[in-house]
Each structure stands twice: as structure tokens, then as C-alpha cells.
DSSP file (Angstrom, degrees, kcal/mol; ACC not computed):
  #  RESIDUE AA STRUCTURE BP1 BP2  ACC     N-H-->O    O-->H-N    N-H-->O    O-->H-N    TCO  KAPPA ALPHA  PHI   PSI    X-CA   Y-CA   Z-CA
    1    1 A X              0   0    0      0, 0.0     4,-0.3     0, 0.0     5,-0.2   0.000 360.0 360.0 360.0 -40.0   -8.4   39.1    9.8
    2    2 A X    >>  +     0   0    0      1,-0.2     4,-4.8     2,-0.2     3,-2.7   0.997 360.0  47.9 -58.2 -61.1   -5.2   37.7   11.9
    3    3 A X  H 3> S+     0   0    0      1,-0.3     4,-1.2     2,-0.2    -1,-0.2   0.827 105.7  53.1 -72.5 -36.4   -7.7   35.0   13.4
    4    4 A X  H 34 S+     0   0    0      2,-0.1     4,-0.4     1,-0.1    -1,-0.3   0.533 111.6  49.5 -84.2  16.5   -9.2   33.9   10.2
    5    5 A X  H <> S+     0   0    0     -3,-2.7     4,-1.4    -4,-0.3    -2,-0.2   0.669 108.4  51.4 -89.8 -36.9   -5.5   33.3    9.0
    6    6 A X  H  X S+     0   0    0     -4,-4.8     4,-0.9    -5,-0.2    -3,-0.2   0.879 112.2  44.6 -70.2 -32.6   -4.8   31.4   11.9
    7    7 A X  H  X S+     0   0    0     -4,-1.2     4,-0.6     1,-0.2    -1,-0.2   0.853 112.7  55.8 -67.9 -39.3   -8.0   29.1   11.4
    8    8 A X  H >> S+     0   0    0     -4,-0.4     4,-1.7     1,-0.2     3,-0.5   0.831 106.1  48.5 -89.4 -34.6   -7.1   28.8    7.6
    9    9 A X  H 3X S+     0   0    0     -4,-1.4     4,-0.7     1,-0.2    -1,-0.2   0.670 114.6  43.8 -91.5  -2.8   -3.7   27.5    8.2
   10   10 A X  H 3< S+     0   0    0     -4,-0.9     4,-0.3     3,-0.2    -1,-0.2   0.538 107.7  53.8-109.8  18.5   -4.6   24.8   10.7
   11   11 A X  H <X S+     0   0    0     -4,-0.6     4,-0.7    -3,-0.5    -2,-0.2   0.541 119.8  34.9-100.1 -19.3   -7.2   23.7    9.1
   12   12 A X  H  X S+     0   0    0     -4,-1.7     4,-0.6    -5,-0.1    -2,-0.1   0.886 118.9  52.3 -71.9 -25.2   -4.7   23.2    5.9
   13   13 A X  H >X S+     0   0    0     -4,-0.7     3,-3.2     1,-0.2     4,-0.6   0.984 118.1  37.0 -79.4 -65.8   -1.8   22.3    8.3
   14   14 A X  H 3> S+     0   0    0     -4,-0.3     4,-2.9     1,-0.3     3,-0.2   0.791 114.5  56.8 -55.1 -24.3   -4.2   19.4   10.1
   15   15 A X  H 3< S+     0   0    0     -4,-0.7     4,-0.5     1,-0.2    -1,-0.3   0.716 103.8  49.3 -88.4  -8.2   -5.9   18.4    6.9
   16   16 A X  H << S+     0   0    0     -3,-3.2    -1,-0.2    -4,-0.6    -2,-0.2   0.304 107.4  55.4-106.4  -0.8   -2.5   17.6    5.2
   17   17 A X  H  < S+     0   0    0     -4,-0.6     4,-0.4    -3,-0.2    -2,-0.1   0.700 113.4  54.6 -83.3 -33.2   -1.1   15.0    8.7
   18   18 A X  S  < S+     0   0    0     -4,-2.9    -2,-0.2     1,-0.2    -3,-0.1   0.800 103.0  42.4 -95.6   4.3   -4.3   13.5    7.7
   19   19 A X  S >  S+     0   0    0     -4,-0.5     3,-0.8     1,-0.2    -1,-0.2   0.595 108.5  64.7 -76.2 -18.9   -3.9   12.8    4.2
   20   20 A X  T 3  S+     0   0    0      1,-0.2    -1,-0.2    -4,-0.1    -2,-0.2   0.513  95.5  60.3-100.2  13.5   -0.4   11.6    5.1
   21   21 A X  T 3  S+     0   0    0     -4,-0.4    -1,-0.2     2,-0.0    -2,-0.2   0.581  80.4 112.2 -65.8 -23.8   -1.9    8.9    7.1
   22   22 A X  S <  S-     0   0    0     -3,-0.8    22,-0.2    -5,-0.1    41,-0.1  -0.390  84.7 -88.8 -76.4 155.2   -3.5    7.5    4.4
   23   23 A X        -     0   0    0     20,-0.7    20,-0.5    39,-0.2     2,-0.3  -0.150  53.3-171.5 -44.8 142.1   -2.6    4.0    2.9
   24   24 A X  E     +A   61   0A   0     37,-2.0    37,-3.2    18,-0.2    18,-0.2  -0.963  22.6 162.9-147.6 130.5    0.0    4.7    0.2
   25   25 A X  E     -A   60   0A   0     16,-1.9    16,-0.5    -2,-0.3     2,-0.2  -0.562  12.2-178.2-164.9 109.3    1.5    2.4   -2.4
   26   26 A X  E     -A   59   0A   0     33,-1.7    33,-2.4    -2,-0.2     2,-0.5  -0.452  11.1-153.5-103.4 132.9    3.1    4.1   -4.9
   27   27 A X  E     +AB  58  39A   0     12,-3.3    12,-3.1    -2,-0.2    11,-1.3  -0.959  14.9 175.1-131.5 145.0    4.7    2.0   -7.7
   28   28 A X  E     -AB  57  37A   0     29,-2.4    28,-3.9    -2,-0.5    29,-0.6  -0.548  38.7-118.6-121.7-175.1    7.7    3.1  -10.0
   29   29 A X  S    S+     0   0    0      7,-0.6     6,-0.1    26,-0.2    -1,-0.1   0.959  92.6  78.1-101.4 -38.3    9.8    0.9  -13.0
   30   30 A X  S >  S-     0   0    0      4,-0.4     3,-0.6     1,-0.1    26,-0.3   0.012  87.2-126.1 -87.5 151.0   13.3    1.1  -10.9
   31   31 A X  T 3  S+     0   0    0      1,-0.2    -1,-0.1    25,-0.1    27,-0.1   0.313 103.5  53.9 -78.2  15.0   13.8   -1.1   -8.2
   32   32 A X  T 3  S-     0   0    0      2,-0.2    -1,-0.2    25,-0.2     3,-0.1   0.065 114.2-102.0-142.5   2.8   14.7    1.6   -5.7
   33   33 A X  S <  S+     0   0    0     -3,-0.6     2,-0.5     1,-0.2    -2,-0.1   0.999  74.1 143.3  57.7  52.0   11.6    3.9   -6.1
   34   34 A X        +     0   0    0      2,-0.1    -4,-0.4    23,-0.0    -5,-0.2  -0.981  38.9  12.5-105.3 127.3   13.4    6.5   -8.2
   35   35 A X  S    S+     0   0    0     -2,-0.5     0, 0.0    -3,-0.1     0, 0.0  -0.548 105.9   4.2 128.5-158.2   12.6    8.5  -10.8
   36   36 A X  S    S-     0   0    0     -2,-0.1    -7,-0.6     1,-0.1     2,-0.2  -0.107  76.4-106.0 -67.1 160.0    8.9    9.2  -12.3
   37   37 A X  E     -B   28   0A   0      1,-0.2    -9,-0.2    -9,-0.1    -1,-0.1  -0.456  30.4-166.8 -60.9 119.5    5.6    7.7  -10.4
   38   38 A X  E    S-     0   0A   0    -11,-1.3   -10,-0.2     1,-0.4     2,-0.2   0.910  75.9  -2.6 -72.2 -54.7    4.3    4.8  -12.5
   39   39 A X  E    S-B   27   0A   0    -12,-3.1   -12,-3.3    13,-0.0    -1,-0.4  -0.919  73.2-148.2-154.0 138.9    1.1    4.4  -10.9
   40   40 A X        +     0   0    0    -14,-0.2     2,-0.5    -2,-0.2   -14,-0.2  -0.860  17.5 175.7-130.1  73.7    0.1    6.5   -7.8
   41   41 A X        +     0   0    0    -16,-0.5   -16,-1.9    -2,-0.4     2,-0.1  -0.697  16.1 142.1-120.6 140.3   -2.3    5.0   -5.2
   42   42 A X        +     0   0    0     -2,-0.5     2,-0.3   -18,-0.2   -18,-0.2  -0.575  23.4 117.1-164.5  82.2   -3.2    7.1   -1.8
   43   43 A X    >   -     0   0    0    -20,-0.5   -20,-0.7    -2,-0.1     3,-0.6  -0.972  64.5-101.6-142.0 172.1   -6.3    7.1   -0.3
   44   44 A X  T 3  S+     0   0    0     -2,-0.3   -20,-0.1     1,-0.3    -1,-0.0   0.450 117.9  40.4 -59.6  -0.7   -8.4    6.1    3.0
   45   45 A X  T 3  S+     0   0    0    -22,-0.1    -1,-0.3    68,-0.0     2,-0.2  -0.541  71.4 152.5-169.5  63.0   -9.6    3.3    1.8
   46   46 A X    <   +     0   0    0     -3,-0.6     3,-0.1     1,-0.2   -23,-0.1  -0.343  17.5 156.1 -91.6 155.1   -6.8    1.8   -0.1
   47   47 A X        +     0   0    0      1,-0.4    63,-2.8    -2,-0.2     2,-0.4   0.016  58.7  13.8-157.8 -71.2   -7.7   -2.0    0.1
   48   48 A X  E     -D  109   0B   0     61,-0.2    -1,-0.4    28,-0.1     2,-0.3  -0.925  64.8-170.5-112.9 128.1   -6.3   -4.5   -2.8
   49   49 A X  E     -D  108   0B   0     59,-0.8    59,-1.2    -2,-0.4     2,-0.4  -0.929   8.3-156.9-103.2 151.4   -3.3   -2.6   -5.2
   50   50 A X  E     -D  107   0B   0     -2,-0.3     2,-0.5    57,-0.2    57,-0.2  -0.919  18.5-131.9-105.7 142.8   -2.3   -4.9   -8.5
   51   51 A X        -     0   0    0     55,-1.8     2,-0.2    -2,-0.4    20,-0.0  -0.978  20.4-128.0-111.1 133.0    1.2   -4.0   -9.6
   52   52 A X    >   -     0   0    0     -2,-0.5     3,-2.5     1,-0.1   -13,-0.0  -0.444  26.2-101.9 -61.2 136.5    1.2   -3.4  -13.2
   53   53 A X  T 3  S+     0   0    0      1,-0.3    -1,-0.1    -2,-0.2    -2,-0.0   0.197 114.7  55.9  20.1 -48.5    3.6   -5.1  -15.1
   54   54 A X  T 3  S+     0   0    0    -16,-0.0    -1,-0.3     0, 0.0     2,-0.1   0.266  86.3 107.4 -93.4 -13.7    6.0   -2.6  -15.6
   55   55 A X    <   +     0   0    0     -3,-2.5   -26,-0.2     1,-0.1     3,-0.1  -0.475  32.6 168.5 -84.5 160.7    6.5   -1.9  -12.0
   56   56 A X        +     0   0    0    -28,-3.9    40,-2.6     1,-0.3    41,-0.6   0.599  61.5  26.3-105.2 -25.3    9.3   -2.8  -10.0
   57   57 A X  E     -AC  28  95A   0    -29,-0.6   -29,-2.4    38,-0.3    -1,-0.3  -0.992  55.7-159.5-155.9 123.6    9.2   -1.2   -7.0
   58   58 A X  E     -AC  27  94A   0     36,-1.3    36,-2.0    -2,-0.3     2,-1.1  -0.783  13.2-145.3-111.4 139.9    6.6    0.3   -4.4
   59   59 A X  E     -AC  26  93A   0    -33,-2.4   -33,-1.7    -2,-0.3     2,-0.6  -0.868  26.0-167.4-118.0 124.9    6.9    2.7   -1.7
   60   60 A X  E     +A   25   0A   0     32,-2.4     2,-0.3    -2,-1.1   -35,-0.2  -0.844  17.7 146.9-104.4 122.3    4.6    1.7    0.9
   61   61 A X  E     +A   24   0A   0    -37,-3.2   -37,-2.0    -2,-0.6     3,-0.1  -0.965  41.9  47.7-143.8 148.8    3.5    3.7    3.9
   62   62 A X  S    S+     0   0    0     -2,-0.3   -39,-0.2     1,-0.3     2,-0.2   0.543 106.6  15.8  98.4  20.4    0.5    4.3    6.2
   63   63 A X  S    S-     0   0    0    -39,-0.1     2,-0.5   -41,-0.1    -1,-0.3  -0.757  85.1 -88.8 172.1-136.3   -0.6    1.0    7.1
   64   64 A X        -     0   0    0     -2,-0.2    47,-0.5    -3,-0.1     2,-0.5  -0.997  41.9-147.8-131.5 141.7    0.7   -2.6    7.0
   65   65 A X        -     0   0    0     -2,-0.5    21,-4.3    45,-0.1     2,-0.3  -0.869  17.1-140.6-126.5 172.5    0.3   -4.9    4.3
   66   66 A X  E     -FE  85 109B   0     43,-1.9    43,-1.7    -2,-0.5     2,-0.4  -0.895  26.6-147.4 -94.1 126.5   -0.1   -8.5    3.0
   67   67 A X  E     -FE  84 108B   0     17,-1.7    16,-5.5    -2,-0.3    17,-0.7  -0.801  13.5-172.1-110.7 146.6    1.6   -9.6   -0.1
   68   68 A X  E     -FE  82 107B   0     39,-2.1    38,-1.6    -2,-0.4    39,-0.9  -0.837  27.2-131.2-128.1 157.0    0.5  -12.0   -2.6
   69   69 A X  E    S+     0   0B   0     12,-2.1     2,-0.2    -2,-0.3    11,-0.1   0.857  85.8  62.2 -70.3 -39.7    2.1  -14.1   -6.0
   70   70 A X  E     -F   79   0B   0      9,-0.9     9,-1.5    11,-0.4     2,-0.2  -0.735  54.8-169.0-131.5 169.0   -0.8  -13.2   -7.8
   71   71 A X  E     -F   78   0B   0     -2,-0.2     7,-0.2     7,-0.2     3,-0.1  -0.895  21.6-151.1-133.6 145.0   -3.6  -10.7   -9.7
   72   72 A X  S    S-     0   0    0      5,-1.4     2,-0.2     1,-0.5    -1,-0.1   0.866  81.2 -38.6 -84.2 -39.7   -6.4  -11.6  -10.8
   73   73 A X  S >  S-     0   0    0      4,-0.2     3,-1.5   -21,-0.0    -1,-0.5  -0.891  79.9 -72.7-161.8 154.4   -6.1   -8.6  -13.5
   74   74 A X  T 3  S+     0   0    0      1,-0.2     3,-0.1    -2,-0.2    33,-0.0  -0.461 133.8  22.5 -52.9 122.7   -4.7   -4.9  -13.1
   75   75 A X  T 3  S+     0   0    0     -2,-0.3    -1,-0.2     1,-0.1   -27,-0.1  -0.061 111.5 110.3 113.7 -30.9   -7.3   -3.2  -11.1
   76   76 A X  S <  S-     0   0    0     -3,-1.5     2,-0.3     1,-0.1    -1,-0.1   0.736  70.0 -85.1 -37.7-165.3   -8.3   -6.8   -9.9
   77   77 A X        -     0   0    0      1,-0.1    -5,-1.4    -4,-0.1    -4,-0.2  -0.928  48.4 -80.6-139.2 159.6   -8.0   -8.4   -6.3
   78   78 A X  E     +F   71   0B   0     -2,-0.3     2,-0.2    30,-0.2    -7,-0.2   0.016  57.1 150.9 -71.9 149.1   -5.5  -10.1   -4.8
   79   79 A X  E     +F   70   0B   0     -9,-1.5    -9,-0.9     2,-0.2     2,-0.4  -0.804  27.4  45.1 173.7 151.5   -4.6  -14.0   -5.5
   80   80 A X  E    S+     0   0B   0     -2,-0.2    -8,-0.0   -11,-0.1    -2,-0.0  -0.925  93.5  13.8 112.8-170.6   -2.3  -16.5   -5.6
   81   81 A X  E     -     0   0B   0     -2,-0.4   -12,-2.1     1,-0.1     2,-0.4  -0.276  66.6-128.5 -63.8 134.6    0.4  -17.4   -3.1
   82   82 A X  E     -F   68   0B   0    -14,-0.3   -14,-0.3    46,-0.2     3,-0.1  -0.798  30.0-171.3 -70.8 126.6    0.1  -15.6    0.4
   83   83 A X  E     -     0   0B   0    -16,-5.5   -15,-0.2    -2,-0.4    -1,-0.1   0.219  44.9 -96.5-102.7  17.0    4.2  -14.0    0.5
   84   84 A X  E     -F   67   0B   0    -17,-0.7   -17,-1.7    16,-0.0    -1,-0.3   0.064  45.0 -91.8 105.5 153.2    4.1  -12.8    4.1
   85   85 A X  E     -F   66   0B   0    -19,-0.3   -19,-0.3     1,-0.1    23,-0.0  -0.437  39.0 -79.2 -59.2 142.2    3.3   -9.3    5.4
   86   86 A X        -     0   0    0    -21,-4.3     2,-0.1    -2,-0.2    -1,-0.1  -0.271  48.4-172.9 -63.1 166.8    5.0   -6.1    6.3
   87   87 A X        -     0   0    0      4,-0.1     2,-0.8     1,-0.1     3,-0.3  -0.384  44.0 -78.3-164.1 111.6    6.7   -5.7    9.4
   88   88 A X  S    S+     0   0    0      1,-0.3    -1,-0.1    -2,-0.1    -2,-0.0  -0.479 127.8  43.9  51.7 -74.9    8.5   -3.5   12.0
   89   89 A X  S    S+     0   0    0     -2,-0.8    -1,-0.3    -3,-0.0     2,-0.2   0.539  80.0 124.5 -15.7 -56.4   11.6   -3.9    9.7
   90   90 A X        -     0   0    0     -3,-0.3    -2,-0.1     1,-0.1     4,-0.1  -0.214  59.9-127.1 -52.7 115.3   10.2   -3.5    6.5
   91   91 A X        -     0   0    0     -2,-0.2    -4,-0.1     1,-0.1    -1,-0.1  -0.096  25.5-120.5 -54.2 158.0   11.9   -0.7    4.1
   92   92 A X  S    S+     0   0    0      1,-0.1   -32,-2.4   -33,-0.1     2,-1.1   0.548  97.4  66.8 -62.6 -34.6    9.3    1.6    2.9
   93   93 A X  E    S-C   59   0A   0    -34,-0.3     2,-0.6     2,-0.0   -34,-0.2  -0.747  71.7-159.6-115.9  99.6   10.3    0.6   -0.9
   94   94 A X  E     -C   58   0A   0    -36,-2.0   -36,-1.3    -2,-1.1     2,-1.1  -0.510  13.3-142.2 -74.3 112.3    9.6   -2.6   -1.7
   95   95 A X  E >>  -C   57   0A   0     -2,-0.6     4,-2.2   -38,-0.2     3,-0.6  -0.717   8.5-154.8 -96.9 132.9   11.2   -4.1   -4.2
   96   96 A X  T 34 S+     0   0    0    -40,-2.6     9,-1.5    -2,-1.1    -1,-0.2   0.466  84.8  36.8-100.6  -1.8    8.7   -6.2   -5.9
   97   97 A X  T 34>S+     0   0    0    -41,-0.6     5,-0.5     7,-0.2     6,-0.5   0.669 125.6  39.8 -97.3 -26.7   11.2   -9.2   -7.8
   98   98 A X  T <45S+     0   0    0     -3,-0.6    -2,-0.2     3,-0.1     6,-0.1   0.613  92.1  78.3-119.3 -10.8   13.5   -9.3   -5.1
   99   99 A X  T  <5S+     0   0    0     -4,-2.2     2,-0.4     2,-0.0    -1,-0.1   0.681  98.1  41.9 -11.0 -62.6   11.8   -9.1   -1.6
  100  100 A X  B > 5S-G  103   0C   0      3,-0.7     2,-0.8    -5,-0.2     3,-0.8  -0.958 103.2-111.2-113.3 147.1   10.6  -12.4   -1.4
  101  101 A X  T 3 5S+     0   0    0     -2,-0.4    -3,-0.1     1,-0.2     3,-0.1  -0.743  94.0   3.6-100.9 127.5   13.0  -14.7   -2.4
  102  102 A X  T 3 <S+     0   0    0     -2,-0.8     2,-0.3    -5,-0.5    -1,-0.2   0.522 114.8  82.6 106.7  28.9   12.2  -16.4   -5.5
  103  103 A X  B <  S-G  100   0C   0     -3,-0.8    -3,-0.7    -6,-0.5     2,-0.5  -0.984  70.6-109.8-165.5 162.9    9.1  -14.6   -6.2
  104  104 A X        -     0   0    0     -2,-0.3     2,-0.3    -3,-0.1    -7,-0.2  -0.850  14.5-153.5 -82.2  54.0    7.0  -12.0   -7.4
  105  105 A X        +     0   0    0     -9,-1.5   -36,-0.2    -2,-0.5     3,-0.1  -0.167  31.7 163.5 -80.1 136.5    5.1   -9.7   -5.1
  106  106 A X        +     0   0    0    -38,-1.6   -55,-1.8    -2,-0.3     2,-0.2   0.495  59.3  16.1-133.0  10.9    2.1   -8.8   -7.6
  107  107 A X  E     -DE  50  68B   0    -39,-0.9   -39,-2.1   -57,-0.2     2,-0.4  -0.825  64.7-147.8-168.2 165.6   -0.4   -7.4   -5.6
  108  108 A X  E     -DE  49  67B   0    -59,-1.2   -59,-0.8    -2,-0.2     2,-0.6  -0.599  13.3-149.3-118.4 164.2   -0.7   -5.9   -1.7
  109  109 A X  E     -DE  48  66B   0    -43,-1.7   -43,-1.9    -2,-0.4     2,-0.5  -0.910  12.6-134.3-136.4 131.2   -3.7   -6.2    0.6
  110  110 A X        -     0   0    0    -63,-2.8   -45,-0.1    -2,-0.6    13,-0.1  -0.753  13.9-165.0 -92.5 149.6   -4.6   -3.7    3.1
  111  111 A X  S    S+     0   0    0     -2,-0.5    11,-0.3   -47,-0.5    12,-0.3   0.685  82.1  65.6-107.4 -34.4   -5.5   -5.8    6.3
  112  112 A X  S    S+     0   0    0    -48,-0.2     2,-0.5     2,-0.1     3,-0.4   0.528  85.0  82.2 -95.9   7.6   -7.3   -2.7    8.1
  113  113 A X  S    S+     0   0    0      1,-0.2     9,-0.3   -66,-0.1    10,-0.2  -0.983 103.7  13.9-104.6 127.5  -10.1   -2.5    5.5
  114  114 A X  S    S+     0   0    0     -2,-0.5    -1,-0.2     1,-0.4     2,-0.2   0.263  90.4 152.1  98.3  13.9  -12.7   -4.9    6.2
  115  115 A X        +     0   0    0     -3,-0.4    -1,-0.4     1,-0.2     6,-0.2  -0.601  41.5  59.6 -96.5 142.4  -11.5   -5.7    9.8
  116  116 A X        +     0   0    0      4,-1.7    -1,-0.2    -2,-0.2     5,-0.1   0.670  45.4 119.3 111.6  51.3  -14.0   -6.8   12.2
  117  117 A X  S    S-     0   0    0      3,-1.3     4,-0.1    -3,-0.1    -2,-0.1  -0.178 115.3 -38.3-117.8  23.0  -15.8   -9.9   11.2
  118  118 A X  S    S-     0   0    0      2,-0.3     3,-0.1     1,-0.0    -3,-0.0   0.315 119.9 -49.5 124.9   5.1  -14.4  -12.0   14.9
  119  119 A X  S    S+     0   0    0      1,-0.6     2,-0.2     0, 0.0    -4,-0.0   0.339 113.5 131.3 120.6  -6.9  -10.7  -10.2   14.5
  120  120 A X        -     0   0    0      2,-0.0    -4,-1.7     4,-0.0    -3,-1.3  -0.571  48.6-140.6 -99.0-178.5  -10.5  -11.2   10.9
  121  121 A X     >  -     0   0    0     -2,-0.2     4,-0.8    -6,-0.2     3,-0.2  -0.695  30.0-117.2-108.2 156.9   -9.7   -9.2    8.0
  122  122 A X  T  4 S+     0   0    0    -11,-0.3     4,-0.3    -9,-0.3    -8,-0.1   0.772 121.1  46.8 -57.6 -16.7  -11.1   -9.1    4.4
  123  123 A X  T >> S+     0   0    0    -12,-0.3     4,-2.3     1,-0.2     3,-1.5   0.859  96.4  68.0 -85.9 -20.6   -7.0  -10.4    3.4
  124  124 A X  T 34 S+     0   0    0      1,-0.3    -1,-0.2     2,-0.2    -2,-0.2   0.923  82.2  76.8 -74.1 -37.9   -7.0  -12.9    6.0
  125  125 A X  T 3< S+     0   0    0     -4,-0.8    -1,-0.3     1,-0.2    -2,-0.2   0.869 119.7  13.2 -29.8 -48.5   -9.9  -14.7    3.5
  126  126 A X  T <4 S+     0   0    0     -3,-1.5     2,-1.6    -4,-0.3    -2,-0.2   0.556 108.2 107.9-116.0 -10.9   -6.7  -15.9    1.2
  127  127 A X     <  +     0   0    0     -4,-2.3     2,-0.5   -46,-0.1    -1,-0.1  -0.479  37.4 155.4 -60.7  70.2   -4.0  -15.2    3.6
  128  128 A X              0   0    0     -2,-1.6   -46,-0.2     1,-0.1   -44,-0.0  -0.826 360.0 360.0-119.2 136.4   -2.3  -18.3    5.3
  129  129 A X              0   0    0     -2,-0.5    -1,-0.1   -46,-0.0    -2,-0.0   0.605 360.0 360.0 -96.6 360.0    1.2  -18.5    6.8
């Protein structure tokens, strides 16, 4: 009984480091990522987010991203102005009017879905610095 307790809590313990690996980019209405979840996105295979209208502010974890001006529609793909990428630096809550300056970010691109076509990425298609 001891040893199937021990199996059952590191197979919960191990299965819950690797869900918090996954892409995460969580969008609220406050600029600071407070208060309730607007729209909630966390999976392995996170690829294009649109931010809805109403968002302000994303908290981004668990992979790097590419930021863009524009959406094609919510739910959509990425388009519009390339705004740079995360990097080393980059807070975890993005705020999405005041980031770049003088722009919008209004949708993110995961760079590590679709990689391996010669070293590029599926974002690198609209992505130029």
C-alpha cells in the first residue's frame, strides 16, 4: 500500500513540472496581470495566441515568443508588423499597449512549433527584424 502511494504521488508530482513547461499566455484586462483571467491559453502546442480586444496584459511563460501588430481575427494567426521577440530580460507580464513603444502587441507566435524546415520556424515566415 505504502509503495503504490509513493508511485501515485510521483507520477502526480512529475506530471504537474510537465504541464508547467508548457507554453502559457494568459491574458487579463489590467495592465499588470491582476485580477480575473480574461482568456486562459496553456498547452504543448500553443502556437499563434490573438489577444482579444479587451485584453491588456499577458503573462507569458514556458517558451519564447514573437510579437506582431496584427490578427487576422480572434482565434486567427498572426499578422501585421513583426514587434520583436522575447528575451532574457523580458518580464513575464506583458503589457500589451505599452511594451513596444507606440504600438499594439495583438498577437504572439510560438517560434518552437513548426521548427525544423533548415533552422526556420513557422513565425520566422512573417517575422523580419
Amino acid at each position: 500500500m505504502q509503495f503504490s502511494t509513493f508511485i501515485g504521488l510521483a507520477l502526480g508530482t512529475s506530471a504537474s513540472l510537465v504541464a508547467a513547461d508548457f507554453p502559457k499566455a494568459n491574458e487579463y484586462t489590467t495592465h499588470d496581470c491582476s485580477g480575473d483571467l480574461n482568456y486562459g491559453h496553456h498547452t504543448f502546442d500553443l502556437h499563434e495566441i490573438t489577444m482579444d480586444d479587451t485584453t491588456h496584459s499577458v503573462y507569458q511563460a514556458g517558451t519564447s515568443w514573437y510579437f506582431f501588430s496584427g490578427k487576422s481575427e480572434n482565434g486567427g494567426y498572426c499578422e501585421g508588423k513583426f514587434l520583436g521577440k522575447t528575451k532574457s530580460d523580458t518580464p513575464a507580464c506583458l503589457d500589451l499597449d505599452n511594451t513596444v513603444a507606440g504600438e499594439r502587441i495583438r498577437c504572439m507566435c510560438n517560434p518552437l512549433i513548426g521548427l525544423g524546415n533548415g533552422g526556420m520556424n513557422s513565425c520566422d515566415d512573417f517575422a523580419t527584424e
